[in-house]
Every structure is written in structure tokens, then in C-alpha cells.
C-alpha positions in Angstrom: 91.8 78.0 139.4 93.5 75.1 139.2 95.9 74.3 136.1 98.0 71.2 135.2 100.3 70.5 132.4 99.8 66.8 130.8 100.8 65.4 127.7 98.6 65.6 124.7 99.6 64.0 121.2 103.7 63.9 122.3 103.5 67.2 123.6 103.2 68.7 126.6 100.3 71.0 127.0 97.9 72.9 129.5 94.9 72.6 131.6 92.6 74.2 133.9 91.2 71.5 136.1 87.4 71.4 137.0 87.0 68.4 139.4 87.6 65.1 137.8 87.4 67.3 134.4 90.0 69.0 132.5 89.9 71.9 130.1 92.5 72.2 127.4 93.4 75.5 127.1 94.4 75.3 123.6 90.9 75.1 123.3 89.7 78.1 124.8 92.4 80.7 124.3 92.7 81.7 120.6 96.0 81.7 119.6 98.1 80.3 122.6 101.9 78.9 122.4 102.2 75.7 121.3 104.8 75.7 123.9 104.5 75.7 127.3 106.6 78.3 128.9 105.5 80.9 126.2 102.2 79.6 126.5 102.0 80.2 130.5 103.3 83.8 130.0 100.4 84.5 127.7 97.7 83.6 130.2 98.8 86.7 132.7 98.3 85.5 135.5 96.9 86.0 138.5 95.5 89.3 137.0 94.1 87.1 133.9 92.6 84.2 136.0 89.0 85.7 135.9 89.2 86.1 132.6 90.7 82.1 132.3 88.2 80.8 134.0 85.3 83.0 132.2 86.0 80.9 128.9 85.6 77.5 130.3 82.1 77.7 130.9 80.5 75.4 127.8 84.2 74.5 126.6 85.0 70.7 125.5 85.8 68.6 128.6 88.1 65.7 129.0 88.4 63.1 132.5 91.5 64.1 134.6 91.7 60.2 135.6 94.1 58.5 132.7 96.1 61.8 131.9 99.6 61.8 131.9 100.7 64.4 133.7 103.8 66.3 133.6 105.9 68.9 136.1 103.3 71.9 136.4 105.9 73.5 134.4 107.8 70.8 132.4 110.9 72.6 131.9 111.0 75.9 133.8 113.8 78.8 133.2 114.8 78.6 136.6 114.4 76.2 139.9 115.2 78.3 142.5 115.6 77.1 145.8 115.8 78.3 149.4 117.7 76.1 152.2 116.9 76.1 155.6 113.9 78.6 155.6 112.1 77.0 158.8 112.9 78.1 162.1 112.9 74.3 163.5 114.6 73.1 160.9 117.5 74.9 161.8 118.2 74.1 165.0 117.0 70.4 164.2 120.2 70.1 162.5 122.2 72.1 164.2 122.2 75.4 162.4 121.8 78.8 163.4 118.4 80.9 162.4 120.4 82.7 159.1 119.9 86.4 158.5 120.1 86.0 154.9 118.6 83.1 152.8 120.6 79.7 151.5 119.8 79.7 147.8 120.8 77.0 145.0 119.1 76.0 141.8 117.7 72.8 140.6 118.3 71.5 136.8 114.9 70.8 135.3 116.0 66.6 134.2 116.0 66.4 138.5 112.2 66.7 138.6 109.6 64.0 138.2 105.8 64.8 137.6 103.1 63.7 140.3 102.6 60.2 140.2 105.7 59.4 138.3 108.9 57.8 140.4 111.2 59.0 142.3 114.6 57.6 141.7 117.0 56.5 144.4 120.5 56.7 142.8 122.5 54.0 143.0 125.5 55.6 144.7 123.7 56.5 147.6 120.9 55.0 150.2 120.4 58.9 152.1 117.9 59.8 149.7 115.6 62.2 151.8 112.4 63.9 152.1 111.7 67.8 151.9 108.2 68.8 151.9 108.0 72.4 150.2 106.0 75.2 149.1 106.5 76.3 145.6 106.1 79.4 144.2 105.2 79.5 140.5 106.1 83.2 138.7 103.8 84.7 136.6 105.0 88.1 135.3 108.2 89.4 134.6 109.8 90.9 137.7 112.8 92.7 139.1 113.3 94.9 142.1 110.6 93.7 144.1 108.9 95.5 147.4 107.9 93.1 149.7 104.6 95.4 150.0 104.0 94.0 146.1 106.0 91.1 145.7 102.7 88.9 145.6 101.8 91.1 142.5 104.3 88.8 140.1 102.8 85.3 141.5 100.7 83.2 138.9 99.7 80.8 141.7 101.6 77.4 144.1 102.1 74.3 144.0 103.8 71.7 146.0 107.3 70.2 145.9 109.1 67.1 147.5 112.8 68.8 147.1 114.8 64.9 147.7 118.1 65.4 148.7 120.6 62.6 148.1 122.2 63.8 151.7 125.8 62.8 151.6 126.3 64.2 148.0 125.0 67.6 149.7 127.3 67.5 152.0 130.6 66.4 149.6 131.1 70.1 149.5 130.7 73.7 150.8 128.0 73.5 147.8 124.7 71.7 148.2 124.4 71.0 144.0 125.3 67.7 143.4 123.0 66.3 145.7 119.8 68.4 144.9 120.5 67.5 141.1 120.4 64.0 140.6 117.6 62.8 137.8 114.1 62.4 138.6 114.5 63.3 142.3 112.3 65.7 142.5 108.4 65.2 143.0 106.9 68.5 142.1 102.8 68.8 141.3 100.2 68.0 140.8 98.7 71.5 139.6 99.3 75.3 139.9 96.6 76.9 142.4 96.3 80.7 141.9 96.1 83.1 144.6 92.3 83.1 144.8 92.1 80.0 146.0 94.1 80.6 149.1 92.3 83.5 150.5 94.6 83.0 153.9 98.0 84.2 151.7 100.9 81.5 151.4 102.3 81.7 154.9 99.9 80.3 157.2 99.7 77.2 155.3 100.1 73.9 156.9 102.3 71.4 155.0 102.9 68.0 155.8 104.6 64.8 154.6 104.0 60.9 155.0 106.3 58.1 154.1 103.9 55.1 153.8 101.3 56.5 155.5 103.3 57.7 158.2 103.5 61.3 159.1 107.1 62.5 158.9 106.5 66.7 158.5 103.9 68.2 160.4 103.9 72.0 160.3 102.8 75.6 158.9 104.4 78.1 157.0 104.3 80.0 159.2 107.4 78.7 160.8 109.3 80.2 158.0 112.3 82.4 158.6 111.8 84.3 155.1 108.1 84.7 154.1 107.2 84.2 150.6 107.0 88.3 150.0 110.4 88.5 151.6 112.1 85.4 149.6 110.9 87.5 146.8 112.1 90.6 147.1 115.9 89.5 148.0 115.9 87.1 144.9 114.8 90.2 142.6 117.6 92.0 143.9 119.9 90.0 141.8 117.9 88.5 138.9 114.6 89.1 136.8 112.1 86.6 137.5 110.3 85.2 134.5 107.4 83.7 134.1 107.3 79.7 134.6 110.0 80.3 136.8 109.5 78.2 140.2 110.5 79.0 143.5 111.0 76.0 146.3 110.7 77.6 149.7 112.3 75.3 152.3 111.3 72.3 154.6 110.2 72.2 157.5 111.1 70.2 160.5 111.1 66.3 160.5 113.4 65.5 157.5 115.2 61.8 157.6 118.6 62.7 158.2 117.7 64.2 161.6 115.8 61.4 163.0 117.0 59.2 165.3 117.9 57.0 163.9 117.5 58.7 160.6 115.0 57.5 157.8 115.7 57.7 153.9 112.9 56.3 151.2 113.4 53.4 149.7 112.9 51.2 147.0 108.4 50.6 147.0 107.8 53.4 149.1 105.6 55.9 148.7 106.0 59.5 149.7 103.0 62.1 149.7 103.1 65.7 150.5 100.3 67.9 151.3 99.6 71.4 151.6 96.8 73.1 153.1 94.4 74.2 150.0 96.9 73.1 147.0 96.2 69.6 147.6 98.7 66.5 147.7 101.8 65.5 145.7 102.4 61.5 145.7 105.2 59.7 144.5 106.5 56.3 144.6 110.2 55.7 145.1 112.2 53.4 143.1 115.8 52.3 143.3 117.8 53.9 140.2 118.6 50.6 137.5 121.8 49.3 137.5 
């Protein structure tokens, strides 16, 4: 299954996509949230996907093509993040292979829907490229066994964490430059488990800038798998559902090129991952 959040009548609300069709799911679940966080932790998932997608056969359909779509999530509880995850990635910028995860948080006002821009702040032209796998939480969850970590997962989705690089690297900190608004490509939809029937780590994820291939790896590569990333982040805090979970980047980011590439003003920036599909943004410069 395959669900998207869009914006119906000034709200945001959700979808299971069929195709070039959506389903509302206002329409098909009696009694769901109005909003979207309580909404998505009514829907159970991944143990209440078969039962989802049971009620949209015969139910009122609408075209994808002309929605406005939003953040999979518009405003999740937390954006938890993992830095330096990839095995390559480390050493392309110098770092040794950590023994125990990088983690920051995102603000939600720092993401931008798929489709929507991408803004390059005006204080800065290193604004660059991180093609990620997201994680998207579906049950409440604390103390986690990597053996059943998976159990709490309502699906993926895809991620293009921008990092406005020398705001990153201001301090020991990485916050100001993960944060700025609308720098954050995250989308287009939530794909549940069942649809990736090879688990999240032997993935292959890539990025373009114009066309151009910047990223080209698996997920494999990473250092912490998704089970593991798990478990150590429910050592310290409950995970909630709508919570999101960015997973690193692999190898190929701009600041490491030689010389190094940052988007700009007209590009265009797509990610893709193997059986979640492809994020796109275009990238604009922030207005004076």
C-alpha cells in the first residue's frame, strides 16, 4: 500500500494511492481523525494494511495528477536523524566508521513536500544533497529488540535531508544547518512493508542533480541497519506513531567532490529508492 497526505478543503488529509487514482481515507474508514497525526495512529499499521486496503475496493476515487501534496506526514512529533550511517560516506569525508550512531532532529517548518521547492538560504551557497531512507513509525514503541524492531514500522519513504554545509559545521552541533525552512524534500508517499518484500537494507538509493547522477549506492552500505538504528533510539525515547526516522547518506554528497557541487537556483534534485519510488524537487534561491 501506498499512502500520501494532500490537501483537501484547507486541510491536510490522507490517501491510499492506486495508480494515477487516489482514495481518501476519510472515505472508507468510519470515524477517522480529522487530523492527521491522530488519524495515522488509528490506521495500525503495518498489521492494519490488509485490512486498509480491503476497504478500497468499490470506494469513490479521485486523479492523483492536480493534488497538492503535502510531507507524508505534514507535521510529525519527531524528525529524527542519523549522520554518517554509510560506510563510504565516512571515509569520503574524512571520518572514522563510528561505533555508535550521530543523531540530531529536524524541526518540521525545514521540510518541503514532493514537488514543492527547496529553498537555498540566502546566507549561504553550500546548500547540499543527502539522499535518505526514511523510516515512518507506526506503533508506539520503547525498548526495542533488534529481532522485532521492524514490528513498530508503518512503512518508508524517501528523504533529500539538504544541509546548508557551513552552518553545520559553525559548531560542535550540526542543528542550524539541518534546520533552515523548506530544506527538506521528503515524499512523495509512505510504502508499507509489503511492498518491499527484500527488507529496507538491500535497497538501492540514488540521487541526480539535473539529470546527472550524484549518489549511486544500496543500503546495504549502512553502518547501522534500520533494526539496529531502531533499537538504540528506543533506548532513550518512545517512538510514536508519525514519527520519521532519516537514516543517512550515502556516498557522493557535494561538499566532497572535487571540486564540490551545491544546488542552485532552477535546479532540480530527484532522489530515488529502489521500490518507494522517486522524490523530486526544484531548488530555488530563498527571496531577499
Amino acid at each position: 500500500m501506498r499512502l500520501i497526505a494532500f490537501e483537501h478543503e484547507g486541510r491536510p488529509a490522507l490517501a491510499a494511492r492506486l495508480g494515477d487514482e487516489v482514495v481518501a481515507l476519510a472515505d472508507v474508514v468510519p470515524g477517522l481523525p480529522a487530523d492527521i497525526l491522530p488519524a495515522f495512529a488509528a490506521l495500525n499499521l503495518p498489521e492494519g494494511a490488509a485490512a486498509l486496503a480491503a476497504r478500497l475496493e468499490g470506494a469513490p476515487r479521485r486523479p492523483f495528477k492536480g493534488l497538492k501534496l503535502l510531507p507524508p506526514i505534514p507535521r510529525p512529533g519527531k524528525v529524527i536523524c542519523i549522520g554518517l550511517n554509510y560506510a563510504l560516506h565516512a571515509k569520503e569525508g574524512g571520518n572514522a566508521i563510528p561505533d555508535y550512531p550521530a543523531v540530531f532532529m529536524r524541526g518540521p517548518t525545514s521540510l518541503a513536500a514532493h514537488g514543492q521547492a527547496l529553498v537555498r538560504p540566502k546566507v549561504s551557497d553550500k546548500f547540499d544533497f543527502e539522499a535518505e531512507l526514511v523510516i515512518v513509525i507506526g506503533k508506539t514503541a520503547r525498548h526495542l529488540s533488534e529481532a522485532d524492531a521492524l514490528s513498530c514500522v508503518a512503512g518508508y519513504t524517501i528523504m533529500n535531508e539538504g544541509s546548508v554545509r557551513d552552518y553545520q559545521r559553525k559548531g560542535a552541533q550540526w542543528t542550524m544547518g539541518k534546520n533552515f525552512e523548506q530544506t527538506g524534500g521528503i515524499g512523495p508517499e509512505i510504502v508499507t512493508p509489503d511492498e518491499i518484500p527484500q527488507g529496507p537494507n538491500a535497497l538501492r538509493i540514488t540521487s541526480r542533480l539535473n539529470g546527472e547522477t550524484m549518489q549511486d549506492s544500496n543500503t546495504s552500505d549502512m553502518i547501522f541497519s534500520v533494526p539496529r538504528i531502531l533499537a538504540i533510539l528506543s533506548e532513550a525515547m518512545t517512538l510514536e506513531p508519525g514519527d520519521v526516522i532519516a537514516t543517512g547518506t550515502p556516498s557522493g554528497v557535494g561538499y566532497a567532490r572535487k571540486p564540490p557541487v551545491f544546488m542552485r537556483h532552477g535546479d532540480t534534485m530527484e532522489v530515488e529508492i529502489e521500490g518507494i519510488g522517486v522524490l523530486s524537487n526544484p531548488v530555488r534561491d530563498e527571496a531577499a
